[in-house]
N, C-alpha and C positions, 0 to 999 in steps of 0.2 A: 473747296470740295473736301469736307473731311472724310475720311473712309478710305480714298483712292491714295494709297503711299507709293505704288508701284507701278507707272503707267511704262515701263521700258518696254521698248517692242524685241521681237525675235530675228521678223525678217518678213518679208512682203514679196509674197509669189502673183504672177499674172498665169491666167491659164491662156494657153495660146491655141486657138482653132489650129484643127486638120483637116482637111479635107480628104486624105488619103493616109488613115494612120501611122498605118506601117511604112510607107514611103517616106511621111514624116519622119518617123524616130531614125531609120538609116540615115537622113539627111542630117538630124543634130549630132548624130553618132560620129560620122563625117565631118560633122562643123567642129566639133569638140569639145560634145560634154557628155558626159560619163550618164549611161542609164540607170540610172539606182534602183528603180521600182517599177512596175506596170501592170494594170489590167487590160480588162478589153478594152474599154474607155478611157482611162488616162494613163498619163505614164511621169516621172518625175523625175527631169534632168538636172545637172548641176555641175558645175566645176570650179575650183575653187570658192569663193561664198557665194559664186552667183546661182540662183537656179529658178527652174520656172516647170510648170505642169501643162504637162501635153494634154488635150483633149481632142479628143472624136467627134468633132461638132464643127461644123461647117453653115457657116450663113457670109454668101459672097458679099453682100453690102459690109459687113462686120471684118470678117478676114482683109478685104481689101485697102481695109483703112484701120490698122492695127499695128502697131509699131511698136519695136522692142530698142532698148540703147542700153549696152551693156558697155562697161568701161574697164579698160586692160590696161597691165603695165607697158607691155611691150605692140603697139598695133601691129608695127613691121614684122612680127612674127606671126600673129592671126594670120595678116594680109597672105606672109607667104605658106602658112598652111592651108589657105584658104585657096590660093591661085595655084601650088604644087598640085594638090589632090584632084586639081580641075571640076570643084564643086560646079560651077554656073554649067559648065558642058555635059558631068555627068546627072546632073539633075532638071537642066534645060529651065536656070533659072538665073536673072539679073544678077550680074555682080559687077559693081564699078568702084576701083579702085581708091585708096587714102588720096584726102583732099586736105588741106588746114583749111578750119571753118572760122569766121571772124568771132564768134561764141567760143576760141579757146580751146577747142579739140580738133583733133586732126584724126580721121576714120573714113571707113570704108562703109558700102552699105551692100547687102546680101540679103536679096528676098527668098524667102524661105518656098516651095512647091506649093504651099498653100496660096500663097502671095504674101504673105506678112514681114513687111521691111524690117528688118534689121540692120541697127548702125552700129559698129564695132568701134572703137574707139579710145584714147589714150588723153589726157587735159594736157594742153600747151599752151604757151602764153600768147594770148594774143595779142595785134598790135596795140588793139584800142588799151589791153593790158600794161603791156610794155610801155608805152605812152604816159599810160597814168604813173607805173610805179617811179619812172624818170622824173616824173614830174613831185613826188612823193605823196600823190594822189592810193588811198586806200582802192580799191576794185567798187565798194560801194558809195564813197561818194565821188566816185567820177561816172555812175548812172546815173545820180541827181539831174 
């Protein structure tokens, strides 16, 4: 391809349904990220480099099956900002607690009032991990 020198990207936002705007952005305000921007229809969260755009657009087949995974240094501290501020009670929405998952991270998952699952989460090593690197097996060729 001659012409293209510069294919580096920026950053890659999802827009996430609401069904209830304003409920919404309290809730990630709550969850912890910072509101940078908003109109009537969207609005643009973020913290630290993660971020994503709110919208005013609801279609319950779409929102119900919409999943967000964001990755943190610290989960245990999410988790207890997450469980302190009693998000799932004050928004009467799923929150079930860090789990290690055999894929290597260990999180939490937090459905947002719209219902849109969100998985919090931290990389750890997992066994099938640990296993390999014992064995001096790289991560990719012990999927082989």
């Amino acid at each position: 391809m001659t012409g293209m020198t510069n294919m580096a990207t920026v950053e890659i936002k999802a827009f996430v349904p609401a069904r209830d705007f304003e409920l919404s952005k309290r809730f990630y305000t709550d969850l912890g990220f910072e509101l940078a921007w908003s109109s009537d229809d969207l609005a643009y969260f973020h913290t630290g480099r993660s971020s994503f755009l709110l919208q005013r657009f609801y279609v319950e087949a779409h929102a119900n099956n919409f999943m967000m995974h964001m990755l943190v240094e610290d989960v245990e501290v999410w988790w207890q900002h997450v469980a302190s501020n009693q998000l799932g009670k004050k928004y009467g929405v799923r929150v079930l607690p860090p789990a290690d998952r055999p894929w290597g991270i260990r999180d939490f998952t937090v459905d947002d009032p719209t219902g849109v699952l969100w998985r919090i989460g931290q990389n750890i090593e997992s066994a099938e991990q640990g296993a390999a690197a014992d064995r001096g097996v790289d991560g990719a060729a012990a999927e082989r």
